[in-house]
VEXGULUM-236526 format. One record per residue: residue number from 1; x, y, z of N, C-alpha, C, CB in turn. Coordinates in steps of 0.05 Angstrom, whole numbers, plus 32768, in hexadecimal, padded with zeros to 4 digits. Each point is the difference from the previous one (the first is absolute). Glycine has a CB too. Layout:
<vovos>
+-----+------+------+------+------+------+------+------+------+------+------+------+------+
!   n !   nX !   nY !   nZ !  caX !  caY !  caZ !   cX !   cY !   cZ !  cbX !  cbY !  cbZ !
+-----+------+------+------+------+------+------+------+------+------+------+------+------+
! NUM !    X !    Y !    Z !    X !    Y !    Z !    X !    Y !    Z !    X !    Y !    Z !
...
+-----+------+------+------+------+------+------+------+------+------+------+------+------+
</vovos>
This chain:
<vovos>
+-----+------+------+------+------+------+------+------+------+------+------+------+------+
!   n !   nX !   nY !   nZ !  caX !  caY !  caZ !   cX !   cY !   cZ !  cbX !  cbY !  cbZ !
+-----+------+------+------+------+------+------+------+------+------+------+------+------+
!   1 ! 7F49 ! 7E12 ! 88D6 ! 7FEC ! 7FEC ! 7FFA ! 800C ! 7FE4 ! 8003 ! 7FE9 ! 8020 ! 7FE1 !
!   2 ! 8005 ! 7FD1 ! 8022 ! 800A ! 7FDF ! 8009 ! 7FF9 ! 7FF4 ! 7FE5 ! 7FF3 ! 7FFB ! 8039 !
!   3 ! 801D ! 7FED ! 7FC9 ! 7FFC ! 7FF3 ! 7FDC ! 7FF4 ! 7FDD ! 8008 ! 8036 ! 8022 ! 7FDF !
!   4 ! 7FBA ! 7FDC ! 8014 ! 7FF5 ! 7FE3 ! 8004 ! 7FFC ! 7FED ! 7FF0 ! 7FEF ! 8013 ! 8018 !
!   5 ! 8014 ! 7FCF ! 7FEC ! 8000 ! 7FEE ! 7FEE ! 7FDC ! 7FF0 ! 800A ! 8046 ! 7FFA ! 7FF9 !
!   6 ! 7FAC ! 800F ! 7FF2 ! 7FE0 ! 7FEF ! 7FFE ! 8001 ! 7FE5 ! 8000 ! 7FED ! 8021 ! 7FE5 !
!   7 ! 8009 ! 7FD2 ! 801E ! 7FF6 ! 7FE2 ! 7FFC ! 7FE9 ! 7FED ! 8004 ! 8023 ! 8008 ! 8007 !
!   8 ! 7FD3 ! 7FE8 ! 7FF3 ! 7FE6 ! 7FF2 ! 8000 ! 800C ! 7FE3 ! 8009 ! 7FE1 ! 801D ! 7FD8 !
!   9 ! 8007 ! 7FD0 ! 8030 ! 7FFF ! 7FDC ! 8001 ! 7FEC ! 8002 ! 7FEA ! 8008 ! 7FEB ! 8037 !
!  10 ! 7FEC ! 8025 ! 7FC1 ! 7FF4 ! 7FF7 ! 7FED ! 800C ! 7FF7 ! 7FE3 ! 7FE5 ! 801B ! 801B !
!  11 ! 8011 ! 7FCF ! 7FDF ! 8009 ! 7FF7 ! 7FDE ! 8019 ! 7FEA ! 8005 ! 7FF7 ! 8037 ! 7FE4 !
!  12 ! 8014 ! 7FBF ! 8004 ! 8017 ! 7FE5 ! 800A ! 800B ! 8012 ! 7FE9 ! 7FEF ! 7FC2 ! 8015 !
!  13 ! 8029 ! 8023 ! 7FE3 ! 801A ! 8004 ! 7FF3 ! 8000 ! 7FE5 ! 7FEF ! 801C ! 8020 ! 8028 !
!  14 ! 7FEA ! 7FD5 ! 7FC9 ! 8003 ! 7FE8 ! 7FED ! 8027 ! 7FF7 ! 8004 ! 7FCF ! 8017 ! 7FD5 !
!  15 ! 8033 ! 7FD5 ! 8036 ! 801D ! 7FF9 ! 7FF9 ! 7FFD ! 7FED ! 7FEE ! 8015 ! 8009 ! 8028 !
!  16 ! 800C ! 7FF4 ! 7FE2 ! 800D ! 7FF3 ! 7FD9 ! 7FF5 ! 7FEF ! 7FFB ! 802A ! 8005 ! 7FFC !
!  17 ! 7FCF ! 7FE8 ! 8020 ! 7FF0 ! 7FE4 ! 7FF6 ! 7FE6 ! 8000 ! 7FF4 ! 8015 ! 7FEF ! 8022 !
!  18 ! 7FDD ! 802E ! 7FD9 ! 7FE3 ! 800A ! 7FFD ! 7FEB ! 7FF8 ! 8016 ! 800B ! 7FFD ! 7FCF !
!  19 ! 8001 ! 8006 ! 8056 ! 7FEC ! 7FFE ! 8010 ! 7FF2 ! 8011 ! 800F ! 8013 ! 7FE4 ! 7FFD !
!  20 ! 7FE0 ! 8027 ! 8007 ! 7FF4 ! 8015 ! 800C ! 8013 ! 8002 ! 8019 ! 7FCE ! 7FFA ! 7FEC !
!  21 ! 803A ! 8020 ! 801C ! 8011 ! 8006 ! 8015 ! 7FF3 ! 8019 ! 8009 ! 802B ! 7FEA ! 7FF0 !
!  22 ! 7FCE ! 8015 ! 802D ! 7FF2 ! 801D ! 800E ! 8017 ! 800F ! 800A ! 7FD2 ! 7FEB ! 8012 !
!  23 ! 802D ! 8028 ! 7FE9 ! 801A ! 8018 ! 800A ! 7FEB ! 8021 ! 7FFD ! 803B ! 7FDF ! 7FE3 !
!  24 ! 7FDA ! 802F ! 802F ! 7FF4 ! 8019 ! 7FFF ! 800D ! 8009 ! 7FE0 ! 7FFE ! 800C ! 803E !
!  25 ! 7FF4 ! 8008 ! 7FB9 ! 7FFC ! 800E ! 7FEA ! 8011 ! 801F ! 8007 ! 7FCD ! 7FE1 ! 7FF2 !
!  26 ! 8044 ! 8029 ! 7FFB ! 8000 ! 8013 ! 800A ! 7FF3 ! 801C ! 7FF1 ! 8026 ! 7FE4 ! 8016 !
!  27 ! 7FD1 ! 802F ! 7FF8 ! 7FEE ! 8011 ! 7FED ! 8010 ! 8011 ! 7FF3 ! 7FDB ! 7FFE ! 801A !
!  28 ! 8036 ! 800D ! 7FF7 ! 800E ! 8023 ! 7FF8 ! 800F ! 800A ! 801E ! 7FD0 ! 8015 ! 7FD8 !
!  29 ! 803C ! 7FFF ! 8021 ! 8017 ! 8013 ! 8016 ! 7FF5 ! 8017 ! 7FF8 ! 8031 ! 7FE9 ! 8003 !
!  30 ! 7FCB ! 8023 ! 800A ! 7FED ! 8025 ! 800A ! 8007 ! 8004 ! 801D ! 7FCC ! 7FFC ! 7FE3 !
!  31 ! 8037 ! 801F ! 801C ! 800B ! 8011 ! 8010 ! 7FE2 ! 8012 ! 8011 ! 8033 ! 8002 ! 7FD9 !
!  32 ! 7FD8 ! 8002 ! 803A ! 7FEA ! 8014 ! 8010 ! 8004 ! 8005 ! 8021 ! 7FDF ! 7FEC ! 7FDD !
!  33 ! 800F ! 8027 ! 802A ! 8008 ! 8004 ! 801F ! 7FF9 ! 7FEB ! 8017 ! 7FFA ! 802F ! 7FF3 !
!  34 ! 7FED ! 7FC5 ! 7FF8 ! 7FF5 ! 7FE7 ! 8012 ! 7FFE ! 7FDF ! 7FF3 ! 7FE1 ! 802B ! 8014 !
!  35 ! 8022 ! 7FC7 ! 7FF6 ! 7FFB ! 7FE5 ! 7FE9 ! 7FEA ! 8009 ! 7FEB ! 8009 ! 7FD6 ! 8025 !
!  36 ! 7FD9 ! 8032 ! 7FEE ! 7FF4 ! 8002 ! 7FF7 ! 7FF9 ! 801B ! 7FE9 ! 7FFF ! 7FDE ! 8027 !
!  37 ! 8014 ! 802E ! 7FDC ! 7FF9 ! 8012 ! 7FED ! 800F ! 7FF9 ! 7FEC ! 7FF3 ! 8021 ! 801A !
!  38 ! 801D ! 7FCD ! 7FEB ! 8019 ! 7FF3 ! 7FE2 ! 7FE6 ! 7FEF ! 7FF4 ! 8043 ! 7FF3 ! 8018 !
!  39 ! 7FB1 ! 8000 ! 7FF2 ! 7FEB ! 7FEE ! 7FF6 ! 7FF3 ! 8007 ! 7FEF ! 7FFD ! 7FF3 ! 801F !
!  40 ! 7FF8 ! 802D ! 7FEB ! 7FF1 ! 8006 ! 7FEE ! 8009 ! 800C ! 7FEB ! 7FE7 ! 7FFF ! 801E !
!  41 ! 802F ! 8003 ! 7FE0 ! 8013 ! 800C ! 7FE6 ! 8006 ! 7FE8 ! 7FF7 ! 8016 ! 802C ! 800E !
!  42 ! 7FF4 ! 7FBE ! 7FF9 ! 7FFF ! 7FED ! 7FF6 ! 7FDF ! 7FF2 ! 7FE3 ! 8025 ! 8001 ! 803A !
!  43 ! 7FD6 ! 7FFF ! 7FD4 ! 7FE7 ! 7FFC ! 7FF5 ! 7FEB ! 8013 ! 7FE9 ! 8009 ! 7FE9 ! 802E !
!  44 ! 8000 ! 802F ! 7FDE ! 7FF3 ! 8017 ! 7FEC ! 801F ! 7FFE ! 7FE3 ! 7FDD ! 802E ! 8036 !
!  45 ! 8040 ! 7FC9 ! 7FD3 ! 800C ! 8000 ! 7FE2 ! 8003 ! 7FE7 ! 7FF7 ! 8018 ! 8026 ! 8005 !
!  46 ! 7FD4 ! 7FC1 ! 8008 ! 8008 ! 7FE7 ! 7FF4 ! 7FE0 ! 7FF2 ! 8000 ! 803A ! 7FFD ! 8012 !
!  47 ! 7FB9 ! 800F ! 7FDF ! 7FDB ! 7FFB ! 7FFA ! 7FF8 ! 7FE3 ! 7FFA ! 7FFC ! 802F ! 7FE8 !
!  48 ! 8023 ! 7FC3 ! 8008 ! 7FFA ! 7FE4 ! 8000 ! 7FFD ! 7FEF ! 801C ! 8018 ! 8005 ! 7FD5 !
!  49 ! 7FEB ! 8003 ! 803C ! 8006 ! 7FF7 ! 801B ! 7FDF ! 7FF5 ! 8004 ! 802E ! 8027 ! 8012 !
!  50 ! 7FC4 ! 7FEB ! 7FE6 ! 7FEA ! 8001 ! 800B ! 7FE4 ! 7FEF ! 7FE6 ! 801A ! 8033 ! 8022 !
!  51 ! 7FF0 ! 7FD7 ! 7FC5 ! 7FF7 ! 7FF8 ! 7FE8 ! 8005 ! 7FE1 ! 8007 ! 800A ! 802E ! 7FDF !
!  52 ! 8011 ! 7FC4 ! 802C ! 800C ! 7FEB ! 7FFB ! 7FEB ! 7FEF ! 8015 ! 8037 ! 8013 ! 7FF0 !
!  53 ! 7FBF ! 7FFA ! 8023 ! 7FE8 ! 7FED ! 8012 ! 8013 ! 8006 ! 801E ! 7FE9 ! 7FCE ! 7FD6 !
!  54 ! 8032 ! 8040 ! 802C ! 800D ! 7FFB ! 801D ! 7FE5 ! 800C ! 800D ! 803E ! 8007 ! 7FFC !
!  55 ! 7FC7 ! 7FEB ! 8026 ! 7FE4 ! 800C ! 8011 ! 801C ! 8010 ! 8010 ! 7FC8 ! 7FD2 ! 8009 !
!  56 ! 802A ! 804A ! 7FFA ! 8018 ! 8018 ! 8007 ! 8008 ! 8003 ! 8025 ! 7FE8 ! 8021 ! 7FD0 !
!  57 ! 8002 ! 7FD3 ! 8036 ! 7FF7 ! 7FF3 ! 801A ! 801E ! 7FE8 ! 8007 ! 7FBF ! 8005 ! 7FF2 !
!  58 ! 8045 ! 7FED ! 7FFE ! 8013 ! 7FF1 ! 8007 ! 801C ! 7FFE ! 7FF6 ! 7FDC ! 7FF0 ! 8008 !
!  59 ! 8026 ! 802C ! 7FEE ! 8022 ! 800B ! 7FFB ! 8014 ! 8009 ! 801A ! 7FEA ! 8015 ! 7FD4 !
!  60 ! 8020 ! 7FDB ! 802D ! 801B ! 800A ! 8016 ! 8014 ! 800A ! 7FF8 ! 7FF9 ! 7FE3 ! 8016 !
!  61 ! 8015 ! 8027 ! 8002 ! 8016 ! 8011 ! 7FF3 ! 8016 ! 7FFC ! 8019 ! 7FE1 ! 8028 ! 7FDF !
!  62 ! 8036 ! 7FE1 ! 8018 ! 801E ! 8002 ! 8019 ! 8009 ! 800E ! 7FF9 ! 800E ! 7FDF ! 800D !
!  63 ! 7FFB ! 803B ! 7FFD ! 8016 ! 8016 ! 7FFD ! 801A ! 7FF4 ! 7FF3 ! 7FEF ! 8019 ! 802C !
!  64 ! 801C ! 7FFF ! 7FBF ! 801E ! 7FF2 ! 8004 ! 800C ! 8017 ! 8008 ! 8005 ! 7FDB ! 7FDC !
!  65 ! 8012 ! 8011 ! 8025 ! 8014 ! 8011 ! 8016 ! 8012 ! 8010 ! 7FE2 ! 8009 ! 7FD4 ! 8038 !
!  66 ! 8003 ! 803D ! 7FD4 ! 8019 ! 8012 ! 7FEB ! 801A ! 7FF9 ! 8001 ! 7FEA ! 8025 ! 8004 !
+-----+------+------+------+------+------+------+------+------+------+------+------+------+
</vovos>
């Protein structure tokens, strides 16, 4: 199985100075035969993902390497 790191552009980050800063978000690491089937394991063991407002539509992902 291949192992993957999720991520969004959705949402910012607050720095020290307290200014809004846009960065990717990261969701979670899940495993599977396909991105997409890590996704959906992704998402079926992390419900806040979805509760939280992410649109699932605009989660990316990149293999990692071993």
């Amino acid at each position: 199985m291949n192992h993957y790191i999720f991520f969004t552009p959705e949402g910012y980050a607050e720095s020290p100075n307290e200014s809004e800063v846009f960065t990717l978000q990261v969701l979670g690491y899940e495993h599977g035969d396909t991105p997409e089937a890590a996704r959906e394991r992704l998402i079926a063991n992390n419900r806040w993902i979805i509760d939280g407002g992410f649109n699932v539509e605009m989660i990316k992902w990149n293999e990692l390497s071993r």
